[in-house]
PATIBA-601719 format. One record per residue: x, y, z of N, C-alpha, C, O in turn; residue in one letter. Coordinates in steps of 0.05 Angstrom, whole numbers, plus 5000, padded with zeros to 4 digits. Layout:
[site [X,Y,Z],[X,Y,Z],[X,Y,Z],[X,Y,Z],"A"];
...
! end
This chain:
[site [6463,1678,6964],[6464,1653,6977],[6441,1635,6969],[6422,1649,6961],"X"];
[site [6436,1603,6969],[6425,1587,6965],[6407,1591,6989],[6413,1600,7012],"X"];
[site [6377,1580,6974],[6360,1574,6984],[6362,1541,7005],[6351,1535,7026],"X"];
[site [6378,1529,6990],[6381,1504,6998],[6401,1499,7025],[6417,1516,7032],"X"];
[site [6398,1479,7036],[6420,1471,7060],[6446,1464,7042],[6446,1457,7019],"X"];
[site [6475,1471,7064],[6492,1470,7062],[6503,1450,7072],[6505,1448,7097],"X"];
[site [6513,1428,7054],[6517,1412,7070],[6560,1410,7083],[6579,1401,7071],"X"];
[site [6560,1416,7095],[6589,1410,7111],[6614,1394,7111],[6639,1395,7112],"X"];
[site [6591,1375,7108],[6615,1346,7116],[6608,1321,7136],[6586,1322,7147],"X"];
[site [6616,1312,7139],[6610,1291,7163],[6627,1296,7198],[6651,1301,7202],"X"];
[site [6611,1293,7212],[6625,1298,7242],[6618,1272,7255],[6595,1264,7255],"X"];
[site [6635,1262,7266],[6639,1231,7278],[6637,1239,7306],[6652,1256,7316],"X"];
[site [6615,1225,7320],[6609,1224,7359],[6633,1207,7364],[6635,1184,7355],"X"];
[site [6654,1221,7379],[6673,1211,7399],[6659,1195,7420],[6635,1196,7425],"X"];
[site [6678,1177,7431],[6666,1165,7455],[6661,1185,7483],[6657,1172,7503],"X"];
[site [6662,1206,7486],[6658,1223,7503],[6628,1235,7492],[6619,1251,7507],"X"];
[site [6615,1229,7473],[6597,1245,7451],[6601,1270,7448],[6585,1288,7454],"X"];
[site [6617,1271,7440],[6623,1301,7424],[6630,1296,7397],[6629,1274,7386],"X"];
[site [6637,1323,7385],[6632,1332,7353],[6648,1344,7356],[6658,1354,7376],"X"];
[site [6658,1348,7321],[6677,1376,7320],[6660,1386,7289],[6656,1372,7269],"X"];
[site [6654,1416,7294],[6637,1422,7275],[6661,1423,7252],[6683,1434,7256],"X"];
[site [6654,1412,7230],[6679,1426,7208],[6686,1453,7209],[6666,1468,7211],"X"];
[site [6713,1466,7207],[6713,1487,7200],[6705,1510,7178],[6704,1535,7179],"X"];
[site [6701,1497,7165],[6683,1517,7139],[6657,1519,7144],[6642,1535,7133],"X"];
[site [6648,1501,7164],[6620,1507,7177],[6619,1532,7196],[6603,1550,7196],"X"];
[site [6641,1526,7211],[6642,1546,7238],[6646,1571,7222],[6632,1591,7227],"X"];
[site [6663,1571,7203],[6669,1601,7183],[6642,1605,7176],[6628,1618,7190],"X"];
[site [6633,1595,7154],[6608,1603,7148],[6582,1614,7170],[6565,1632,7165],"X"];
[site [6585,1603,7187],[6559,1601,7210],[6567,1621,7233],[6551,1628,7249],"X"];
[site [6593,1630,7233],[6612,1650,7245],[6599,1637,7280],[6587,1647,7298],"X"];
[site [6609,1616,7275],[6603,1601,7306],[6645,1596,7319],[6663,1581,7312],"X"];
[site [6643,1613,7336],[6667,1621,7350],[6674,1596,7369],[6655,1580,7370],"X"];
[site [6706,1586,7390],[6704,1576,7407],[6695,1591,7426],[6699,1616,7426],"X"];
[site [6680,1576,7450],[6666,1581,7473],[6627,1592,7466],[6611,1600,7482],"X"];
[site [6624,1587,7438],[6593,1592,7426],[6572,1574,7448],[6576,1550,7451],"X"];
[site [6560,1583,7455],[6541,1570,7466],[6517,1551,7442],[6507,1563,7423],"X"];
[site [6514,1533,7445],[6497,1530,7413],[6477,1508,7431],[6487,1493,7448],"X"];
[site [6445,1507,7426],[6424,1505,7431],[6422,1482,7408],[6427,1483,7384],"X"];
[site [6409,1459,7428],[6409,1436,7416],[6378,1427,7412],[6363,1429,7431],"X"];
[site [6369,1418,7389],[6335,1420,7388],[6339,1383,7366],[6354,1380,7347],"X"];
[site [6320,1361,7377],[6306,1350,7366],[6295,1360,7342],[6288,1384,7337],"X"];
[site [6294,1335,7322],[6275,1343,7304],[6242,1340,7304],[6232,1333,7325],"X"];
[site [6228,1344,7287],[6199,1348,7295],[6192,1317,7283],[6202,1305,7265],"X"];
[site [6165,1310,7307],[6159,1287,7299],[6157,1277,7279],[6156,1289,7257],"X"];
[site [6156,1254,7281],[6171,1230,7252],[6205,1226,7251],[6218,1205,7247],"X"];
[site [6214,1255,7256],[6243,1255,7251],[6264,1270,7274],[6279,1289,7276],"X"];
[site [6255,1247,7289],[6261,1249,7318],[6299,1246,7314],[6310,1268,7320],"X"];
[site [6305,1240,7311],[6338,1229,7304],[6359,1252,7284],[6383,1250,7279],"X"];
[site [6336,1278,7276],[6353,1294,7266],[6358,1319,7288],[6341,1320,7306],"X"];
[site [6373,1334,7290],[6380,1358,7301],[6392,1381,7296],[6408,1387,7278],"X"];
[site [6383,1396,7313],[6385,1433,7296],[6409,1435,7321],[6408,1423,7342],"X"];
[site [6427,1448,7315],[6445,1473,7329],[6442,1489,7328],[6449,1495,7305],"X"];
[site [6431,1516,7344],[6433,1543,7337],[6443,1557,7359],[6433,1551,7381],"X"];
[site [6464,1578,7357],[6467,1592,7375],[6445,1600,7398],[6421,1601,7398],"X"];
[site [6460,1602,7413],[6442,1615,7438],[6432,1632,7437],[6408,1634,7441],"X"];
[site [6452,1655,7429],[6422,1687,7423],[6414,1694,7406],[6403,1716,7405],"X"];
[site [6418,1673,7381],[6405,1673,7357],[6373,1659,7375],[6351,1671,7374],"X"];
[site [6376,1638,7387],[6350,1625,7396],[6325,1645,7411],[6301,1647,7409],"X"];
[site [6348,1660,7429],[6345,1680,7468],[6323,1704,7439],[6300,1713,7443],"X"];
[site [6340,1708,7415],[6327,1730,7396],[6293,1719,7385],[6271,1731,7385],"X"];
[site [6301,1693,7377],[6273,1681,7364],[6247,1674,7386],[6223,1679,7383],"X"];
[site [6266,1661,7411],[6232,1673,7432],[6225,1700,7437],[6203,1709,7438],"X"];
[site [6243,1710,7441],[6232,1740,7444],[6210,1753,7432],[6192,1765,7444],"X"];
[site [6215,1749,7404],[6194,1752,7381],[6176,1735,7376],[6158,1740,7360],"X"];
[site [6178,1716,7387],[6151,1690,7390],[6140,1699,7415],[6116,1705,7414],"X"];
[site [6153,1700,7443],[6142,1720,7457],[6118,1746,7452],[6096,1749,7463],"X"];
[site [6132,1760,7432],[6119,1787,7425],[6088,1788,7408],[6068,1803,7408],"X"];
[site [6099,1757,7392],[6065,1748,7374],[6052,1741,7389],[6029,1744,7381],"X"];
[site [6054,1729,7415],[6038,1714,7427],[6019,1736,7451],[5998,1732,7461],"X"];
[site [6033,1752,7452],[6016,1772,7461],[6002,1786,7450],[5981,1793,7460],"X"];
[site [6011,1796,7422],[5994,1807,7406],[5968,1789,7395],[5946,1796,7389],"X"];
[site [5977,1768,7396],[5945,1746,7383],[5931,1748,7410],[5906,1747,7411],"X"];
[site [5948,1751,7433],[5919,1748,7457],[5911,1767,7457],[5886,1766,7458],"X"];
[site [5921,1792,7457],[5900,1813,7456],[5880,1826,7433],[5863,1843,7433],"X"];
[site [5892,1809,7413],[5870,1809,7389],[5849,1784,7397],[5825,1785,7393],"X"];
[site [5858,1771,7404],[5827,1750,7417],[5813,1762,7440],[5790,1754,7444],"X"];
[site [5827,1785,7461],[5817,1786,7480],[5793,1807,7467],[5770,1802,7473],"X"];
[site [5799,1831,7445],[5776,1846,7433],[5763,1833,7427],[5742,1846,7424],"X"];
[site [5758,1800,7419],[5740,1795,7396],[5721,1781,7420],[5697,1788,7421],"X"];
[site [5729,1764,7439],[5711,1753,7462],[5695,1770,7470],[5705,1790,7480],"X"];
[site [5664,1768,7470],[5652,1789,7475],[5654,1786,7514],[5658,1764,7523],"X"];
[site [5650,1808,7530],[5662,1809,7561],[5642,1785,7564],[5658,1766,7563],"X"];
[site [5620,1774,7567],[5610,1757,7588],[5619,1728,7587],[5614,1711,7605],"X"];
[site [5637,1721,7554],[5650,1693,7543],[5677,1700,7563],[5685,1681,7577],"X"];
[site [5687,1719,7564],[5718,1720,7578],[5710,1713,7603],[5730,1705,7615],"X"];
[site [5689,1711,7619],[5691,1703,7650],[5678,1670,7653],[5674,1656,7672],"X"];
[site [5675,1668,7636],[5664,1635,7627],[5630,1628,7634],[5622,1607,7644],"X"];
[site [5615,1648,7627],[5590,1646,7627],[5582,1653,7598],[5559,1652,7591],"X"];
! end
């Protein structure tokens, strides 16, 4: 598979704002009816673009952002010598 984005096709906002993902997207992306899919802004500057991602593709990626974030604090908590951790 390509490194590169795939691009789909075009999906037109109904006056209800909805979408219909193309189907060769939904095949490819194996995004089912009733998918829950997680809607994300793009990162500043490019506020006007947007990600779709499944829900427990997302519920999977904090988990593991979860899991680093504890591991970096307790690698900072060894390195603070004890009298910096109580704020003296």
């Amino acid at each position: 598979m390509s490194s590169s984005p795939k691009i789909f096709g075009v999906a037109t906002v109904g006056t209800k704002g909805q979408i219909v993902i193309p189907s060769e997207a939904r095949k490819a992306l194996n995004i089912k009816s009733g998918d829950k899919l997680i809607i994300l802004s793009g990162h500043p500057g490019r506020r006007r673009m947007i990600t779709l991602t499944p829900e427990n593709e997302f519920a999977k990626f904090l988990k593991m952002f979860e899991e680093h974030i504890v591991a970096v604090k307790e690698e900072l908590s060894r390195k603070v010598p004890k009298k910096d951790r109580r704020g003296k």
